[in-house]
N, C-alpha and C positions, 0 to 999 in steps of 0.2 A: 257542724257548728264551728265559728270562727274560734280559733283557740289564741291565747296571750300566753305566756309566761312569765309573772313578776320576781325577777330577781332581788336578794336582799331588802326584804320586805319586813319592815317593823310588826310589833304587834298593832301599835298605834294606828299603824297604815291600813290593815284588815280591814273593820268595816267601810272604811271608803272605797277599797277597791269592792269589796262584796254591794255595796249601794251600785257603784257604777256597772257591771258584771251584772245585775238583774235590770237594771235600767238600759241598758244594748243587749240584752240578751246575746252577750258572749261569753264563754269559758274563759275565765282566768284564775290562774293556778298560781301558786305563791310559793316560794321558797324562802329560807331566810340565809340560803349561801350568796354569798358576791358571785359576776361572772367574770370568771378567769379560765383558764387551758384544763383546766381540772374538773371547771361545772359546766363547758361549754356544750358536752353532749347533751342535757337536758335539754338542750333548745329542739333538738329532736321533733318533729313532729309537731309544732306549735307555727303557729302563722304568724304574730309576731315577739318581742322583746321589750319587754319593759325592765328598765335596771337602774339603781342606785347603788354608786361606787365610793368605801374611801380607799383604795389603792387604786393603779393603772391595769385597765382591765389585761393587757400581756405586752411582752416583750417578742412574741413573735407573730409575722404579717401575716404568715398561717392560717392564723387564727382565725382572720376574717373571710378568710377563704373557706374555711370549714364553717365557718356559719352562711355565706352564700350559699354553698352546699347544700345546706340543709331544709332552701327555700326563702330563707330567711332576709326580706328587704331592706331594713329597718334597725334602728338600735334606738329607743325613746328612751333619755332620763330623766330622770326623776326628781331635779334638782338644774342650777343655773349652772353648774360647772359642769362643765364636759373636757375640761381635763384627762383624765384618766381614758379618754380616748385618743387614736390615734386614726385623727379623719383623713389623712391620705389614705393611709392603707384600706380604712374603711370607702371611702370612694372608689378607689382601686378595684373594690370588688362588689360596688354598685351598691351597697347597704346607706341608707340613707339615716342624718342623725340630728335629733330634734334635741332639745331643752325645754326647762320652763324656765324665761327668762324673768319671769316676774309675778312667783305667787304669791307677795307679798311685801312690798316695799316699807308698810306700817311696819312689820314687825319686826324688819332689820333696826331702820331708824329708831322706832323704840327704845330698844335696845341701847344704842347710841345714846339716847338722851338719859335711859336709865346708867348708864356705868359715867356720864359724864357728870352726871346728879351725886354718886356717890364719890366720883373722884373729889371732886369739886367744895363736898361736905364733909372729905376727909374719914368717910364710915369705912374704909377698910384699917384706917389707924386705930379711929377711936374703937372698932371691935375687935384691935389686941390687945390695947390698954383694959377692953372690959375682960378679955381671956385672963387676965392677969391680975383681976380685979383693982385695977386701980381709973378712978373717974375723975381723975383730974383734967382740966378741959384747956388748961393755957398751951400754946402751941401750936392749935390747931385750929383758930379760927377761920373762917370763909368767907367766902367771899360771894355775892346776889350777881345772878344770871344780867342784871342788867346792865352789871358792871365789866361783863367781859365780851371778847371778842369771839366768836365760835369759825375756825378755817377748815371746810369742805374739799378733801380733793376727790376729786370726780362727782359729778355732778350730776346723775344719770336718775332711776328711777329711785333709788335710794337715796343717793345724795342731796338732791330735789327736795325729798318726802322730810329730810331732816332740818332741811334751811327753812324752811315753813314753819316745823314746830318750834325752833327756836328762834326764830323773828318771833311769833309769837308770844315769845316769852318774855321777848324784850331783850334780845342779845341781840347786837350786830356781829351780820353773818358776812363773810367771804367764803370765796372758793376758785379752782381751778380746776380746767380741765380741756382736753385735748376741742375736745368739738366748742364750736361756735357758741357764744352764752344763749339762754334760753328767755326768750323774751315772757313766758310764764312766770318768770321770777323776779323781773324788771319789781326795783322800789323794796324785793327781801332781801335779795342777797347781790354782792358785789363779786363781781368778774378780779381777779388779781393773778399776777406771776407766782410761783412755787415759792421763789425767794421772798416774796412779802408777804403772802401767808406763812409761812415758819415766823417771821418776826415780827408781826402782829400779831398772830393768835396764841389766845390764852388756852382754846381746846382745838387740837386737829385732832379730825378722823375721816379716815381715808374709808373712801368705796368706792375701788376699783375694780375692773376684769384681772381673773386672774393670767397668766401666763410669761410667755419668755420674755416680751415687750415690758412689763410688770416687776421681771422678778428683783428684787430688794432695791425698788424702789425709795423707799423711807431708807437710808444707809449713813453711815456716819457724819455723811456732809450735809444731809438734811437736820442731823439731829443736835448738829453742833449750830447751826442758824436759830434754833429755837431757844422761847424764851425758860430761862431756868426754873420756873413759876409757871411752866405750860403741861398740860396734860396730855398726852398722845394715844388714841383709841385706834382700833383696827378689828373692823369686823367684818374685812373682804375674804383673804385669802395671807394663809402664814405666811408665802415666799415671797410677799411683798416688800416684808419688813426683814432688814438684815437683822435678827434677833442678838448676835454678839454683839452687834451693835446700840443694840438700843439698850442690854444688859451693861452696857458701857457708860451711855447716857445714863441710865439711874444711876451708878455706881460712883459716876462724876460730878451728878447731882447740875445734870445738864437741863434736865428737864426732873417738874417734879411729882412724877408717874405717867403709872398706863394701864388702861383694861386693853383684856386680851380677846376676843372669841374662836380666832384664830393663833395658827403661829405654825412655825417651822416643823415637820415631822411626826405632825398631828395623828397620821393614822396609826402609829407606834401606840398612842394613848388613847381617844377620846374613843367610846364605847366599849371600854374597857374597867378594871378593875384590878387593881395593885396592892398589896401586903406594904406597906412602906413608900418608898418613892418609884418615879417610875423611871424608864429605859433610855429616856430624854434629858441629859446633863440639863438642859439650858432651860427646859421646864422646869426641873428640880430647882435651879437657882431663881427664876422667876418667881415662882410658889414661894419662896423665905423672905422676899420681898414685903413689906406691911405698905407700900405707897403702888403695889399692884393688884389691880382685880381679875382673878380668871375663868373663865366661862368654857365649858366644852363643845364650843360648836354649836351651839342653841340660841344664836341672835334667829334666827328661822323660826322656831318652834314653838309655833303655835295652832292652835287648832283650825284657823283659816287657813292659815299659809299648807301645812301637810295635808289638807282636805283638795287645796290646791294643786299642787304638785302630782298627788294623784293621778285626779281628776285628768288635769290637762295634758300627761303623758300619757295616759292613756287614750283619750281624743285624739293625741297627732298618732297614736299605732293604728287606732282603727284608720282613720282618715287615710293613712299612706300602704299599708296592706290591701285596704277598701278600691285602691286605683286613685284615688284624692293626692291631693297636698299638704302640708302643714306650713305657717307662715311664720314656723320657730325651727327649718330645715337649718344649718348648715350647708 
């Protein structure tokens, strides 16, 4: 029988791999370790790898070589970032490596629309004033979706999915982004330069790819372009955004907040658990913030979108073990 082995695997994750596992009638075994230099021999004797990473699976090229070694074609994740891999070395030794680029576009934007809802209504304020029992309500009123300006950067399956809901809501949308405008959006949302999004929108949020191309993108010079009365969201990837920097802008009162889902040095914290503060200065001082909202990595998580991600890494192992293709290779 065809064997899998699924690295770092939620509990969450279980019954969908067990649904899909009786549905192909293949063996898939589940661990809840990361793969790294330390769990790689477990891949031992399995035909392929399914893995979900929040660190870099190793620092050395070895590594890949010892999993060709072991038969092993393929490296499927389990999630849109493939970061944490290193696909030279992994081509180097002929291991092919897939993603899921899109188990869920709803429930990023979601998300998006839910932290721009409450920036926008002020509920991270008004629920310190109510920690502190006091309801007085001057200060902090709001301002109606139809009055503002909503600026997209990157434009892709997420980004798309959130100029829609808020056209609908009656916000004018802008946005930018590297590739050519999409004429699926023609009459929602407006094409503009970096620079005229920072200073017409009232809410930017970036959804970008992550990586070197990427990294702190959002950086002081973006955030000094913005309106002082704008709100800035990110629910791509931490290293997009120069976090000293943006900890700069609230503190300058350049901009006035931000949700977070992501952010700088996230694997230090999120799926974890702390006595106090955590190991991350810049968390720490974001967290004291009352004009920011933070989320641990769960614009994703939901039950289509992790039914998702599954499912369809597991489909491109069988597929590519099987002598197939997958049309989410690398």
């Amino acid at each position: 029988m065809t064997k899998i082995l699924a690295y770092n695997v939620r509990i969450d994750e279980q019954p969908f791999i067990d649904q899909w596992s009786q549905e192909h009638g293949v063996q898939v075994d589940s661990t809840d370790k990361e793969l790294h230099d330390d769990t790689v021999e477990m891949a031992k004797g399995y035909d392929g790898v399914d893995f979900k990473q929040r660190t870099i699976v190793t620092q050395d090229p070895d590594f890949y070589k010892k999993l060709a070694s072991y038969g092993i074609i393929q490296l499927s994740a389990r999630s849109a970032g493939i970061d944490t891999v290193n696909l030279k070395w992994a081509k180097d030794n002929h291991l092919r490596v897939t993603n899921v680029p899109s188990y869920s576009p709803e429930a990023v934007a979601e998300m998006a629309l839910t932290q721009a809802m409450q920036l926008t209504r002020h509920i991270p304020q008004f629920n310190d004033r109510l920690s502190d029992s006091n309801y007085v309500v001057l200060g902090l009123r709001s301002r109606e979706l139809t009055e503002l300006t909503v600026g997209i950067i990157g434009v892709g399956r997420i980004g798309g999915k959130l100029a829609r809901i808020f056209h609908a809501l009656g916000a004018t949308v802008i946005g930018n982004d590297l590739r050519a405008p999409r004429e699926d959006l023609r009459g929602i949302m407006t094409y503009v330069s970096k620079e005229e999004l920072y200073k017409r929108a009232d809410i930017i949020s970036v959804h970008v790819w992550g990586g070197d191309d990427n990294f702190h993108l959002i950086n002081d010079k973006a955030f000094a372009q913005m309106k002082p009365t704008a709100y800035f969201i990110n629910d791509s990837r931490g290293p997009v955004v120069d976090t000293q920097a943006l900890i700069s802008a609230l503190n300058n009162q350049q901009i006035a907040g931000a949700a977070l889902d992501v952010v700088e040095d996230e694997t230090k914290i999120f799926n974890q658990k702390f006595d106090g503060s955590t190991p991350v200065d810049h968390y720490n001082q974001l967290k004291q913030m009352t004009n920011v909202l933070l989320t641990p990595h769960v614009a994703f998580f939901t039950d289509h979108a992790v039914k998702n991600m599954v499912m369809q890494s597991l489909d491109d192992t069988l597929a590519i073990i099987s002598g197939g293709v997958s049309e989410h290779e690398f």
